[in-house]
N, C-alpha and C positions, 0 to 999 in steps of 0.2 A: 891452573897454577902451573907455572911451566919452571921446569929448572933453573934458570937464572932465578927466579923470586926462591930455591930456597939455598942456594950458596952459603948465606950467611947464618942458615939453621946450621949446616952438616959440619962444619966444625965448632959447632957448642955441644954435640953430642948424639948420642943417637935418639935418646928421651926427648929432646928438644923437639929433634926433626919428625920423631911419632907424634906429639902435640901439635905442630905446627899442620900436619895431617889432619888430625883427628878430631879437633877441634872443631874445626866448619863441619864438619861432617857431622859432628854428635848436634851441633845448634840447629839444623839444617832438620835430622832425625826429632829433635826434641820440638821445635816450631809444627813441624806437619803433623805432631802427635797431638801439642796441644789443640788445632785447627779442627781435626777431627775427634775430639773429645763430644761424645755425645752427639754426633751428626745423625742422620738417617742415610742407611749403605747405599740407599743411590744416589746421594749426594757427595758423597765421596771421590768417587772420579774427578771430578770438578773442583774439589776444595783443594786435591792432588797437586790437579791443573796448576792451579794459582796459585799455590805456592812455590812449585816448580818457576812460572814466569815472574814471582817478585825474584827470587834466588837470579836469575837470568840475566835480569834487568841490571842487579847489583854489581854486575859484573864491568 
């Protein structure tokens, strides 16, 4: 996310421009969480992996 993409947060406020953060972040957080719900720990690394590269891809 580069400066230009958040111009139009920073003056609607500072709350906006924390959300406009925090948001991909926390979905990003909450998606690998549920991905690894109940896996087996050496499966993890790899589940990491992939979700890492759909996030990537999205881009």
């Amino acid at each position: 996310m580069g400066l230009a993409n958040l111009e139009p947060f920073v003056g609607a406020g500072p709350w906006v421009l924390a959300a406009a953060v925090a948001v991909p972040v926390a979905g990003k957080i909450i998606i690998t969480a549920l991905a690894l719900r109940g896996t087996d720990p050496k499966d993890r690394p790899g589940i990491i992996k992939a979700v890492a590269e759909l996030f990537r891809w999205r881009r």
